[in-house]
NUNUTOR-753558 format. One line per 3 residues: number of its first residue (from 1); their letters; for each residue z negated, x negated, y of N, C-alpha, C. Coordinates in nm, 4 decimals. Layout:
BEGIN
NUM> A> Z,X,Y,Z,X,Y,Z,X,Y; ...
! end
This chain:
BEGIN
1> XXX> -8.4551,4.8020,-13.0633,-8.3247,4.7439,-13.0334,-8.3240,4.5997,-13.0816; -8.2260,4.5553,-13.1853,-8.2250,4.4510,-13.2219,-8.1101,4.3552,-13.0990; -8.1650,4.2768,-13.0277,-8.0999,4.1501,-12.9449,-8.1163,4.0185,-13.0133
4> XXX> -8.0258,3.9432,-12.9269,-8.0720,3.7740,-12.9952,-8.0265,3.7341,-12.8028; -8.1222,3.6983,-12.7862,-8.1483,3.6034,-12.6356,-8.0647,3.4224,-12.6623; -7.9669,3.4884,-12.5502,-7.8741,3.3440,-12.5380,-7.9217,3.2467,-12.4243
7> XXX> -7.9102,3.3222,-12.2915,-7.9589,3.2286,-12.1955,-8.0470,3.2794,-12.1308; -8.1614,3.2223,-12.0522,-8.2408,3.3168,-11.9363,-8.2334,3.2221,-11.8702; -8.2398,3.2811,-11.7407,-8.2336,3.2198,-11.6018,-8.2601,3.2700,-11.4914
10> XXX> -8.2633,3.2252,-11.3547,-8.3882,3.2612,-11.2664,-8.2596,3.3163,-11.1013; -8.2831,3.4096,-11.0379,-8.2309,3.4662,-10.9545,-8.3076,3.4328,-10.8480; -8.2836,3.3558,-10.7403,-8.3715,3.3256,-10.6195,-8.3864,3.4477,-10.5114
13> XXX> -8.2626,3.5152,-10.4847,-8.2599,3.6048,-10.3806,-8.1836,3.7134,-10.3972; -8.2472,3.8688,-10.4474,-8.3658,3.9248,-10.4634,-8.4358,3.8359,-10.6005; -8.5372,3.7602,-10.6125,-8.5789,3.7363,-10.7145,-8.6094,3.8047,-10.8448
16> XXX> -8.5263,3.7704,-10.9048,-8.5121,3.8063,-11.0477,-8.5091,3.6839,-11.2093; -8.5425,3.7651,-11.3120,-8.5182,3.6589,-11.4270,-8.4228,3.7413,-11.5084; -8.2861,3.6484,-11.5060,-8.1792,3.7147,-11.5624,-8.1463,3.6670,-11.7317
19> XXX> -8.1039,3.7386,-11.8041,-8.1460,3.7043,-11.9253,-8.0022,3.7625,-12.0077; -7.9387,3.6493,-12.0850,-7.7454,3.6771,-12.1310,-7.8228,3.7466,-12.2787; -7.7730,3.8337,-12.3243,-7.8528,3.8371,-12.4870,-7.7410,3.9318,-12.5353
22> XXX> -7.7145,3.9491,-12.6940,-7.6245,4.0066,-12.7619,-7.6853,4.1033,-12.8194; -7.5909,4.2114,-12.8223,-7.6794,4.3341,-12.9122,-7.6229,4.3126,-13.0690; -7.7009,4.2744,-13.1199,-7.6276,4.2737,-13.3090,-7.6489,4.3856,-13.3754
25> XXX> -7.6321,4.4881,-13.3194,-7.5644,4.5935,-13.3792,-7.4072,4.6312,-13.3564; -7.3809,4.5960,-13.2343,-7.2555,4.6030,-13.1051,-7.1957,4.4788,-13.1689; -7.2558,4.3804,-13.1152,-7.1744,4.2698,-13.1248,-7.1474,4.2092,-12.9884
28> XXX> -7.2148,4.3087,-12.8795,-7.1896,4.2807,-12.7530,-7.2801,4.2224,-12.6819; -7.2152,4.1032,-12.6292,-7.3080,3.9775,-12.4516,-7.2955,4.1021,-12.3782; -7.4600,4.1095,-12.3629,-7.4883,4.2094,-12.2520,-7.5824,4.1420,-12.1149
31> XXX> -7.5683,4.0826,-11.9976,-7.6744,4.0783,-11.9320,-7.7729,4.2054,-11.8773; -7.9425,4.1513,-11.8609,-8.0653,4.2042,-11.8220,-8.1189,4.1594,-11.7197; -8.1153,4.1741,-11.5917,-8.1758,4.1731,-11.4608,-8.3279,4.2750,-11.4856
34> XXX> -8.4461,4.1391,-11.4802,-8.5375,4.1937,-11.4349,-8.6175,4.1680,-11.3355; -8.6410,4.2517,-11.2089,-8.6764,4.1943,-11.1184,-8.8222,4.1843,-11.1229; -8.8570,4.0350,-11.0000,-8.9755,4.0150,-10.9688,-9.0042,4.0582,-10.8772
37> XXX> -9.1850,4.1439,-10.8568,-9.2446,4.2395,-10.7592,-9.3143,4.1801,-10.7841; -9.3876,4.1152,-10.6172,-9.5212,4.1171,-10.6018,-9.5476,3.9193,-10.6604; -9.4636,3.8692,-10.6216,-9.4945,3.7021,-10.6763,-9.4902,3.6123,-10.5396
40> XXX> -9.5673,3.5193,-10.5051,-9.5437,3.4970,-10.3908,-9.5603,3.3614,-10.4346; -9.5973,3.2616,-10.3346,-9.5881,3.1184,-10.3449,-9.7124,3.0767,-10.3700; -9.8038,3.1575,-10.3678,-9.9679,3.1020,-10.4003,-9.9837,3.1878,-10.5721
43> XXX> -9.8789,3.2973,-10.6589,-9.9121,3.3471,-10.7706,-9.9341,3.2034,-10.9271; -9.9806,3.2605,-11.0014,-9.9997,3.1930,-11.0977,-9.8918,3.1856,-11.2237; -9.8087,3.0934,-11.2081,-9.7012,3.1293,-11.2795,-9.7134,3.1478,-11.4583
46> XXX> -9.8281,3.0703,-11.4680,-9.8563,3.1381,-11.6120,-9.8880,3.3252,-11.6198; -9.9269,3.3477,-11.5705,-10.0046,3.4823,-11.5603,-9.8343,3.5639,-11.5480; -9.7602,3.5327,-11.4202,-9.7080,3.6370,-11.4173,-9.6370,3.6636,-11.5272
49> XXX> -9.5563,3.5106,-11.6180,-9.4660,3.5540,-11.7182,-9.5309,3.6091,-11.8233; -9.6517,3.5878,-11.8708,-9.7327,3.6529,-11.9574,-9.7183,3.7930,-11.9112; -9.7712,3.8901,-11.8006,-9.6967,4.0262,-11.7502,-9.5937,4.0229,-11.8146
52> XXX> -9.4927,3.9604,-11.7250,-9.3377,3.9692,-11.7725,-9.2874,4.0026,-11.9062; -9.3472,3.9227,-11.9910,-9.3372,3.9219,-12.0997,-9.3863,4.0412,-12.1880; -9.5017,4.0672,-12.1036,-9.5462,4.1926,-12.2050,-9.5418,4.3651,-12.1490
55> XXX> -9.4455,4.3201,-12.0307,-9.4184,4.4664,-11.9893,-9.2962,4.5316,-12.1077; -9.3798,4.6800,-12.1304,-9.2981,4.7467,-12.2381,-9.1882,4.7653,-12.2340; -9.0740,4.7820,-12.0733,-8.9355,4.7715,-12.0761,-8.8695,4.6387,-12.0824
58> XXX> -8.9545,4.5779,-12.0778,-8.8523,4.3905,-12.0982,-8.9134,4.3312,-12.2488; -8.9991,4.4083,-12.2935,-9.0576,4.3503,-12.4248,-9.0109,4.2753,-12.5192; -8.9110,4.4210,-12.5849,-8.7819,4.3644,-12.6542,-8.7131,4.2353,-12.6387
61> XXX> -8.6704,4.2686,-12.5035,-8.5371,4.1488,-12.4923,-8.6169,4.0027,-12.4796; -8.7526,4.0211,-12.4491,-8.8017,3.8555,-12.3857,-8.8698,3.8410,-12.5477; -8.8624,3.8980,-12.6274,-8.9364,3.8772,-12.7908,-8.8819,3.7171,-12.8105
64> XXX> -8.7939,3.6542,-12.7828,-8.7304,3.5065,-12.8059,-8.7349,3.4131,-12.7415; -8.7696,3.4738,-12.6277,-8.7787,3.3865,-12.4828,-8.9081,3.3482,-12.4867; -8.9387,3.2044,-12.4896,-9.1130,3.1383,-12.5242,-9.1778,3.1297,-12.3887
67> XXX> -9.2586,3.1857,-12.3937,-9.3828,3.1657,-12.2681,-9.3651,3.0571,-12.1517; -9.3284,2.9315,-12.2346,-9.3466,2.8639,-12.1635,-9.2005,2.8083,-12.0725; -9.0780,2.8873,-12.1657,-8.9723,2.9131,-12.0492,-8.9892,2.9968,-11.9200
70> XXX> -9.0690,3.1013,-11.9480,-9.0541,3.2150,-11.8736,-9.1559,3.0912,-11.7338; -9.2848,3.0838,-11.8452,-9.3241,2.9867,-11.6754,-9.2542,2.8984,-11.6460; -9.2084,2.8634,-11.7053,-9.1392,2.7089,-11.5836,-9.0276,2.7663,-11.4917
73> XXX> -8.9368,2.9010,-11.5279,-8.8823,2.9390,-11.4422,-8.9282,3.0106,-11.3247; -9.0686,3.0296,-11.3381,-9.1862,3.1136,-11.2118,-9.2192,3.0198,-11.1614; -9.2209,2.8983,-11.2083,-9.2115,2.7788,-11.1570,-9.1006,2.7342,-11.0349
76> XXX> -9.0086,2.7416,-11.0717,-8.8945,2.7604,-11.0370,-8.8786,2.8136,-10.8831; -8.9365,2.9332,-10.8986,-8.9496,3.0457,-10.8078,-8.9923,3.0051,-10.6891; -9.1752,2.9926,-10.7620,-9.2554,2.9530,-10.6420,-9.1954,2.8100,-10.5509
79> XXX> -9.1455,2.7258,-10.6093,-9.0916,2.6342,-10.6098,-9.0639,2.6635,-10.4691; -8.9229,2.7532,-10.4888,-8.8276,2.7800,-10.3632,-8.8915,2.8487,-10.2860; -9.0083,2.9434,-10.3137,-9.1002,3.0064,-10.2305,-9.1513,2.9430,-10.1563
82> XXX> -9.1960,2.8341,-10.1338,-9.2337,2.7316,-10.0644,-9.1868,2.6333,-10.0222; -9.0783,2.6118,-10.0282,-8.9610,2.5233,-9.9095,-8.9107,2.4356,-9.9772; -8.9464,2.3875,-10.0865,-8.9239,2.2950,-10.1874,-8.7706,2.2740,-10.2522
85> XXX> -8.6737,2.1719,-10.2422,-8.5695,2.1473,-10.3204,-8.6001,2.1889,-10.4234; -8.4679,2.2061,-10.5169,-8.4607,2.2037,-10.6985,-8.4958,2.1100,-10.7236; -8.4688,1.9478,-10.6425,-8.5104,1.8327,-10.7310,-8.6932,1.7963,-10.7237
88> XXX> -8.7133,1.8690,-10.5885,-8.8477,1.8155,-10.5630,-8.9531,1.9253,-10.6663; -8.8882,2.0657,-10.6815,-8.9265,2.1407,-10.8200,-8.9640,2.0843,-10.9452; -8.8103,1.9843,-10.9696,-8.7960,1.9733,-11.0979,-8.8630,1.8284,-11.1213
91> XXX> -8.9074,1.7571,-11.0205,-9.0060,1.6201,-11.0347,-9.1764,1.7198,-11.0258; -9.1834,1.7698,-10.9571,-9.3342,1.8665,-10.9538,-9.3815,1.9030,-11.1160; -9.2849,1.9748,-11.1744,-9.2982,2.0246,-11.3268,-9.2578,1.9660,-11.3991
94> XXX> -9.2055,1.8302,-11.3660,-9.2155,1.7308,-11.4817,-9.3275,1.6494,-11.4505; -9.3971,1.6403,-11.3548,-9.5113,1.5514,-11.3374,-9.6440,1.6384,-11.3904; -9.6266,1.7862,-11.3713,-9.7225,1.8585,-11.4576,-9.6923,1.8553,-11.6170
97> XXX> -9.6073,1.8189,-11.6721,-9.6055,1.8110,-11.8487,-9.6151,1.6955,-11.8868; -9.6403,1.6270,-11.7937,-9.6676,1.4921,-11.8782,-9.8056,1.4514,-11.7861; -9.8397,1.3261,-11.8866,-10.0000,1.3437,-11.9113,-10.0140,1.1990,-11.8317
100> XXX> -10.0541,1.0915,-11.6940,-10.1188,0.9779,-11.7006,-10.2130,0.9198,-11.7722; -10.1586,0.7738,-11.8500,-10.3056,0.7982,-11.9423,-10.4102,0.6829,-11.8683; -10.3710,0.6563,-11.7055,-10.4725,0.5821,-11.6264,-10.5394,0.7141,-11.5681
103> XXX> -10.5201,0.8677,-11.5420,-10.5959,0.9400,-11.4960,-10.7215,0.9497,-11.5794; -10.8448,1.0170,-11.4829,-10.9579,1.0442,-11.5416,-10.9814,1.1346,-11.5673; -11.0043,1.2144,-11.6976,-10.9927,1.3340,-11.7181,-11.1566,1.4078,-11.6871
106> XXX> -11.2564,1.3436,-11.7285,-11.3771,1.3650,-11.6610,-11.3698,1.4400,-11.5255; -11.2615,1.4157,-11.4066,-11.3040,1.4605,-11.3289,-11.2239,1.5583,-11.3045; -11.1654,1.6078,-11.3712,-11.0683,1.7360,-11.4012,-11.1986,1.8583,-11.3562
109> XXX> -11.1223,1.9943,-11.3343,-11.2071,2.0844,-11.3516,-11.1461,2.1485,-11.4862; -11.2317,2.2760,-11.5448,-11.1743,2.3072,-11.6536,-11.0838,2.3744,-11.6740; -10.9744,2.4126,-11.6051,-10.8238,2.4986,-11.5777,-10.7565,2.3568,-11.6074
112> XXX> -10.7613,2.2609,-11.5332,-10.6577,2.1342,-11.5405,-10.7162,2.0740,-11.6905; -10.8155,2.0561,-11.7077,-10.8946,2.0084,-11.8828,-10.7900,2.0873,-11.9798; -10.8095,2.1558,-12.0008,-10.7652,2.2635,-12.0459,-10.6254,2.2913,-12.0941
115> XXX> -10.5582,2.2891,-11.9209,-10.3688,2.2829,-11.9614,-10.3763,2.0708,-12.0020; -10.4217,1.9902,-11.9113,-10.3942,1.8376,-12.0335,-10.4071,1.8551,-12.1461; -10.5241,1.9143,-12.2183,-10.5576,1.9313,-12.3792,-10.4082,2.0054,-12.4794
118> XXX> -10.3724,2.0794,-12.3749,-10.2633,2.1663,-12.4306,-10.1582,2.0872,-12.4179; -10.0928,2.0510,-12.3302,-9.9999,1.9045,-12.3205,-10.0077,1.8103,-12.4586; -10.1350,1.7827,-12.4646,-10.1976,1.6843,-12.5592,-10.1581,1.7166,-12.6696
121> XXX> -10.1711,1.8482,-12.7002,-10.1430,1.8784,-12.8591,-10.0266,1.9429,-12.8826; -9.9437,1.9786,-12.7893,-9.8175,1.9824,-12.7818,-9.7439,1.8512,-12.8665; -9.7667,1.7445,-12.7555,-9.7412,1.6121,-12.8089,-9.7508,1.5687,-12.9251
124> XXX> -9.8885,1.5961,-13.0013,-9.9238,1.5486,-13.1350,-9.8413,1.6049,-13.2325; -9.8523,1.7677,-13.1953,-9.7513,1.8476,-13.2712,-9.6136,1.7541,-13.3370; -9.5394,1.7600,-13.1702,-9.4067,1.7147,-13.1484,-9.3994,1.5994,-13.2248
127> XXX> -9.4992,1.4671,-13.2154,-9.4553,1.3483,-13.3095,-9.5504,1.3237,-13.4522; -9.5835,1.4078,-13.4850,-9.6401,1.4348,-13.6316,-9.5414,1.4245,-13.7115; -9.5734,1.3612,-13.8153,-9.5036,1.3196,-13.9475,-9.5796,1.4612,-14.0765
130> XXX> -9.4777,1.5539,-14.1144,-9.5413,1.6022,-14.2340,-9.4800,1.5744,-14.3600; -9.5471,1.6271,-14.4615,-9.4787,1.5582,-14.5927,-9.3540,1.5766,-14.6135; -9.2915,1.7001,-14.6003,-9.1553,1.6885,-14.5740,-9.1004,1.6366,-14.4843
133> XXX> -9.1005,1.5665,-14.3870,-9.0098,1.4666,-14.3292,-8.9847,1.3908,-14.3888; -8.8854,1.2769,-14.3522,-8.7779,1.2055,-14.4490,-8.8421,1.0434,-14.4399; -8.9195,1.0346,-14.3034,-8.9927,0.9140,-14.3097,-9.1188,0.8997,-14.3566
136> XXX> -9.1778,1.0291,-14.4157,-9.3174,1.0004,-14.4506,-9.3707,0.9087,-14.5821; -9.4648,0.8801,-14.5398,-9.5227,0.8101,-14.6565,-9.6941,0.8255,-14.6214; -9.7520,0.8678,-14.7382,-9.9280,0.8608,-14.7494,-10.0077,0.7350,-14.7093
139> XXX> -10.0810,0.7877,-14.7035,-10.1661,0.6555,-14.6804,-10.1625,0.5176,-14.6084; -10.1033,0.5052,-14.4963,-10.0671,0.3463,-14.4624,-10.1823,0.2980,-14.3506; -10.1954,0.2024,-14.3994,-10.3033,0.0843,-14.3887,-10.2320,-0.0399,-14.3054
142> XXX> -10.2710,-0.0263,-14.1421,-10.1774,-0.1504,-14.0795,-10.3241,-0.1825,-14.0334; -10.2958,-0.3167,-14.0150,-10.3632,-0.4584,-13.9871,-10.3152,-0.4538,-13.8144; -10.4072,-0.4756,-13.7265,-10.4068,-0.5034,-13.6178,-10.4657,-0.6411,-13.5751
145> XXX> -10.3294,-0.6867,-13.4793,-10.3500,-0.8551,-13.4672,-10.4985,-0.8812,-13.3837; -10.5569,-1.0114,-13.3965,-10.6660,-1.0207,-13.2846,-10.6063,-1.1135,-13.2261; -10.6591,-1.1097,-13.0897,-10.5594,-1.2554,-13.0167,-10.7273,-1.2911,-12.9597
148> XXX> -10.7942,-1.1831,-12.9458,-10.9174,-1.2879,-12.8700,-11.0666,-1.1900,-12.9697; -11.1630,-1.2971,-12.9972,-11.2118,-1.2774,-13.0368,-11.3223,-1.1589,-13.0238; -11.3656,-1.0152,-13.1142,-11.4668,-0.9368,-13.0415,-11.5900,-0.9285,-12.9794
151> XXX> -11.5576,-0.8896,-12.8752,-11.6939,-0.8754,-12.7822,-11.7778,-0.7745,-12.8457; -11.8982,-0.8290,-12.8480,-12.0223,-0.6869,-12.8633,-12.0890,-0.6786,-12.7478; -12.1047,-0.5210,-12.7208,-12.1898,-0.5012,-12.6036,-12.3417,-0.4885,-12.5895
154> XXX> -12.4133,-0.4964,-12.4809,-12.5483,-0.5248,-12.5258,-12.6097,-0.3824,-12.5609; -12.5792,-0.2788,-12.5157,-12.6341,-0.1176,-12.5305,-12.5428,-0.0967,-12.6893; -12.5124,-0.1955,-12.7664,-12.4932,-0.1471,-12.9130,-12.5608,-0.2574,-13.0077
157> XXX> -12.6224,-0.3448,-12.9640,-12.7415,-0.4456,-13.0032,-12.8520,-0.3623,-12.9949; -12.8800,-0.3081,-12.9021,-12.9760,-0.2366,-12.8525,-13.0395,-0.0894,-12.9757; -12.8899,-0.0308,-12.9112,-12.9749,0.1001,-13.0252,-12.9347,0.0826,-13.1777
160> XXX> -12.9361,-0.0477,-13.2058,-12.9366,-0.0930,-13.3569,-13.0517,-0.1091,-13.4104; -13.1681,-0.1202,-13.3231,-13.2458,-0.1598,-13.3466,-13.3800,-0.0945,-13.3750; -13.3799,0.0326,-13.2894,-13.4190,0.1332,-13.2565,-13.4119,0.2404,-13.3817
163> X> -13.2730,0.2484,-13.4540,-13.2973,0.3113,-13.5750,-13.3548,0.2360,-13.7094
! end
């Protein structure tokens, strides 16, 4: 079945992910109610939309719908599953996509390592210059000001010496 996915969106009560999509063969906005079984306020919202996503009767229609919509709207979910406003939701999962760069990542375990790294290169992705962009240019060589003169440390005196 050829669809093109217009909107998806999230049903709190019976919980569902509702999804507007056109059939381009028809020509017809058809909505898709698919319900959620079995998600509670402690589930893993990556995991379930990954399911979601790859169950063989919603396959089709979620083929457009990116992973990482489907979680943030399980996001969403658990959200309200747990007593939580929309706004106090929507500050929670914006404080998970973005990265502190005073946190210590050292003391991360490797699930949180892991989704930062992915954040991380999301980012790089997102503000990468490639040759076809309209501002690029090869090779640039910037000069960084000194305002105070460099310190050397003594553990790089050290193993200078040594080799």
């Amino acid at each position: 079945m050829m669809c093109t996915a217009k909107k998806c969106g999230i049903r709190f009560q019976p919980p569902a992910i509702i999804l507007i999509y056109e059939n381009e063969i028809k020509g017809k906005r058809r909505q898709r109610i698919m319900p959620i079984r079995h998600f509670s306020k402690f589930s893993d919202c990556t995991r379930a939309a990954e399911q979601l996503k790859n169950n063989p009767r919603h396959k089709s229609y979620l083929e457009q719908v990116s992973l990482k919509q489907l979680g943030k709207l399980f996001s969403f979910l658990r959200g309200y599953l747990q007593g939580q406003s929309l706004e106090e939701t929507m500050k929670q999962i914006e404080q998970e996509a973005t990265i502190d760069p005073e946190e210590d990542l050292n003391k991360l375990d490797d699930k949180e390592l892991a989704k930062r790294k992915r954040i991380m290169d999301e980012l790089f992705e997102k503000n990468q210059k490639k040759k076809d962009d309209p501002g690029f240019v090869y090779d640039i060589e910037v000069e960084f000001p000194q305002d105070e003169q460099v310190q050397s440390c003594s553990w790089d005196a050290e193993s200078a010496d040594e080799f």
